[in-house]
C-alpha distance (Angstrom), angle and dihedral (degrees) to the residues before:
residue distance angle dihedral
X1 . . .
X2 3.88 . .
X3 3.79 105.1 .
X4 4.39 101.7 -138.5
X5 4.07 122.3 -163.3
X6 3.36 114.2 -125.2
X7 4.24 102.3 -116.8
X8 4.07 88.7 -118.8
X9 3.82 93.8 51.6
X10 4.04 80.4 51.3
X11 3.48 97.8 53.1
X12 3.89 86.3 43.3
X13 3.22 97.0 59.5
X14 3.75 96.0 43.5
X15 3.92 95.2 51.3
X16 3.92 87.5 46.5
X17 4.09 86.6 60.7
X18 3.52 94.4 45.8
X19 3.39 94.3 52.6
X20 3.51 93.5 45.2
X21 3.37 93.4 58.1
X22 4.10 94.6 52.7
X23 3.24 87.1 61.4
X24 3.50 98.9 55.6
X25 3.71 87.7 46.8
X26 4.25 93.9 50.5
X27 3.83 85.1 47.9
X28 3.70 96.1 56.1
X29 3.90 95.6 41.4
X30 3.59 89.9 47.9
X31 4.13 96.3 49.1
X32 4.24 86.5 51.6
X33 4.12 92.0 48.7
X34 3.40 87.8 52.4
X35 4.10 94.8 39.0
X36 4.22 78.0 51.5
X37 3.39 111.4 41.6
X38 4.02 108.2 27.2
X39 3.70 96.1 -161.6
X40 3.87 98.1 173.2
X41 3.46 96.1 70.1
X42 4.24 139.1 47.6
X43 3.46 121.1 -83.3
X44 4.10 117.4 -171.9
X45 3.74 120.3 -145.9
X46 3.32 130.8 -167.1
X47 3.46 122.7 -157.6
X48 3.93 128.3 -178.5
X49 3.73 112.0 -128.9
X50 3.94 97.1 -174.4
X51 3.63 124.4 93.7
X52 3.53 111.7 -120.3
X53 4.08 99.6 -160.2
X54 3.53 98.7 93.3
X55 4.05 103.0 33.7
X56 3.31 122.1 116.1
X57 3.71 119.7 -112.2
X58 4.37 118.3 -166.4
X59 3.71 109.1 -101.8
X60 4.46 83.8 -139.4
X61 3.12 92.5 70.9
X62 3.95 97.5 64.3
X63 4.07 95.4 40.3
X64 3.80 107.6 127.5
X65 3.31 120.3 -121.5
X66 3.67 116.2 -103.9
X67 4.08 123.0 25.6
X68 3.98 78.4 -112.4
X69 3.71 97.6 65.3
X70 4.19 87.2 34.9
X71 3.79 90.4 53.6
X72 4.27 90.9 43.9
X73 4.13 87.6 50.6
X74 3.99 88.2 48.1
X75 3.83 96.3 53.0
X76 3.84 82.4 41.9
X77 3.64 99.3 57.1
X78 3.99 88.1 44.7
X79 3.50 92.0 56.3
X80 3.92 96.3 46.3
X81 3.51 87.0 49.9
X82 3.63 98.7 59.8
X83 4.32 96.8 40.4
X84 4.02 85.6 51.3
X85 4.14 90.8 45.9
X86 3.58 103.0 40.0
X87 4.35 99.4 32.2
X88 3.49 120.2 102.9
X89 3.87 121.2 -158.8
X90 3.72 125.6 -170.1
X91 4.05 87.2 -130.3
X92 3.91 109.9 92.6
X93 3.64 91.7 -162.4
X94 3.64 94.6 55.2
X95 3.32 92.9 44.5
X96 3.71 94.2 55.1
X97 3.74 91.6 49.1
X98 3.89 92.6 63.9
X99 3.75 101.3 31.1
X100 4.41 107.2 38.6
X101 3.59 105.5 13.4
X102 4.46 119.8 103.1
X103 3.99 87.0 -127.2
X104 3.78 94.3 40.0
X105 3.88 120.0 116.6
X106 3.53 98.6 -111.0
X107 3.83 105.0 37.7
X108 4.15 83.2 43.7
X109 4.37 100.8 46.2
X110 4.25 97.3 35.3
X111 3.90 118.8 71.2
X112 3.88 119.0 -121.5
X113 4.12 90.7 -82.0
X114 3.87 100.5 49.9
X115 4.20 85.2 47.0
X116 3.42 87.4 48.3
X117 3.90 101.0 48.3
X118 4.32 87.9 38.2
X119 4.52 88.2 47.5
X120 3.94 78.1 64.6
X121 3.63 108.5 48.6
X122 3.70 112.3 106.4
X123 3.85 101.9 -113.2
X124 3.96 81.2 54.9
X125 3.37 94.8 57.5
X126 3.71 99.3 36.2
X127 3.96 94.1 54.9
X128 3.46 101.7 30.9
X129 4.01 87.1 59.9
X130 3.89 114.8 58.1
X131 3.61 102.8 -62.7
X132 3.67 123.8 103.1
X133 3.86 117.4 -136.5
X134 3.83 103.2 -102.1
X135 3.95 93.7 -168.6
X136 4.00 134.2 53.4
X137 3.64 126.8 -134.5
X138 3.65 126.2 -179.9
X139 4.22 115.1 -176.0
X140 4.34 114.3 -134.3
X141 3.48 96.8 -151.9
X142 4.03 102.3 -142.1
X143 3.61 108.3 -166.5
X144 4.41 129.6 -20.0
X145 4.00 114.8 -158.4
X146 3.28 127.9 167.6
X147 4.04 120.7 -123.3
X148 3.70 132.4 -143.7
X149 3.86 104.1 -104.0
X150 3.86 113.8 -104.8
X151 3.59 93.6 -168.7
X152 3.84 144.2 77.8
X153 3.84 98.7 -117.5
X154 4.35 114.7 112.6
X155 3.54 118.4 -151.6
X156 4.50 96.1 36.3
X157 3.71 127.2 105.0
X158 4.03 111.0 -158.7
X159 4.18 109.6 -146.7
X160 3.61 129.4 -172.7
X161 3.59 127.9 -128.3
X162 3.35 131.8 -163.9
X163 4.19 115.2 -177.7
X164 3.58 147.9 168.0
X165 4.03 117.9 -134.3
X166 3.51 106.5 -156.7
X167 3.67 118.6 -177.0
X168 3.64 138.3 178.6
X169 3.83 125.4 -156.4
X170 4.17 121.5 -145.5
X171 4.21 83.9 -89.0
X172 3.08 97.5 59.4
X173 3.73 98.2 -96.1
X174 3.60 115.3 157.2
X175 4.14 126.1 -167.7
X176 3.63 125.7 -167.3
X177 4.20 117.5 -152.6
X178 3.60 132.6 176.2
X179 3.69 121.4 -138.1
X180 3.74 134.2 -176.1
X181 3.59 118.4 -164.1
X182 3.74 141.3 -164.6
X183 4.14 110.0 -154.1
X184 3.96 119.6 174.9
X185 4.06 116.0 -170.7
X186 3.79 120.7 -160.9
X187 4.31 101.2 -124.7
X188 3.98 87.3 -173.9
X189 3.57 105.3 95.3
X190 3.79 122.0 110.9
X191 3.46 100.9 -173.2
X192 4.03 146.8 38.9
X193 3.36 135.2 -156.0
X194 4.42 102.8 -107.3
X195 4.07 84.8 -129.1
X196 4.10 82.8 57.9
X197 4.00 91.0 42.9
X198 3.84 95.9 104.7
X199 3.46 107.7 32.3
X200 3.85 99.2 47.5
X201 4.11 104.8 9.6
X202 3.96 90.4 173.1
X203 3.67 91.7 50.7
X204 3.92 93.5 -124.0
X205 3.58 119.7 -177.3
X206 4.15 131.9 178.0
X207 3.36 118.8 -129.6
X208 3.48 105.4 -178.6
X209 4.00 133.9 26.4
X210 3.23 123.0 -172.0
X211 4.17 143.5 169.2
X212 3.52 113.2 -137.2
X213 3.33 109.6 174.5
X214 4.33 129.4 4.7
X215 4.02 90.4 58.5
X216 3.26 129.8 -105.5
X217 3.79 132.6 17.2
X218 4.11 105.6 -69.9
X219 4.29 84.2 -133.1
X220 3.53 83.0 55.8
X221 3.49 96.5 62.2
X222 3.75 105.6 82.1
């Protein structure tokens, strides 16, 4: 004869399991909180109250390696310098970003006199008003040497730059100019600012820009 379980004993049986098995559940969970977060005894934190953004970090402790990888960073930072100057994007917040902001490229790699002299060029002043660049220029930079210094100054390394400004206009329009430039970067600082530390870890700054050959400054052509 067939032995049948009563439905309640059935559903007694299954509740019991479940239940069973919450428990096991709580018990683990509660064994890891506790493994986590050891709340019956001290913990010391310490927490740094000073704002780092304007401290000043030691420029030796970013120097590559080798005068190879120094020399490769140098021509890298003078070719940056000129694509972020000299580009033109039809994107007025971009383009205020890099050209009139304090952590911007330009305003952050030229010293107070280049910034100055570049804050008046016409392209400055026509985009950095209300007028949204209506053309695109991208720079091909051609060749970047560095010169024997021909002046009295310690601590500056004169490069020269030759590049190609090419522009296009909303038609479609595109012109084609040839620059050479002459850009000299102070190498003398010992220290950056820890806001600066990633963006210009040698603490690099041009001190004079110059066209040499092609005319007149390509922002002044407006």
């Amino acid at each position: 004869m067939t032995t049948r379980t009563e439905p309640n004993v059935l559903q007694t049986k299954i509740t019991t399991f479940v239940l069973a098995g919450l428990l096991v559940t709580l018990g683990i969970l509660v064994v890891t909180v506790y493994n986590m977060f050891p709340l019956n005894r001290p913990q010391i934190f310490f927490l740094q109250m000073k704002n780092r953004t304007n401290e000043d970090i030691m420029v030796t402790n970013n120097i590559p390696k080798t005068d190879t990888m120094l020399s490769d960073y140098k021509n890298a930072f003078v070719r940056e310098y000129i694509q972020h100057r000299n580009e033109i994007y039809q994107n007025k917040n971009a383009m205020e970003k890099k050209w009139n902001s304090d952590n911007g490229a330009i305003r952050m790699w030229s010293d107070d006199k280049v910034y100055n002299a570049f804050s008046k060029t016409s392209a400055f002043r026509k985009y950095m008003g209300n007028k949204t660049p209506e053309k695109t220029c991208v720079v091909k930079i051609l060749s970047v040497q560095q010169l024997t210094m021909d002046i009295k100054a310690k601590n500056q390394e004169r490069y020269q730059v030759a590049i190609e400004n090419v522009c296009t206009d909303r038609f479609g329009q595109t012109t084609n100019t040839p620059y050479k430039l002459h850009i000299d970067i102070a190498t003398d600082n010992t220290t950056v600012k820890w806001k600066n530390r990633l963006e210009n870890p040698l603490g690099l700054k041009v001190v004079q820009y110059k066209v040499v050959e092609g005319g007149t400054d390509p922002l002044d052509m407006e």
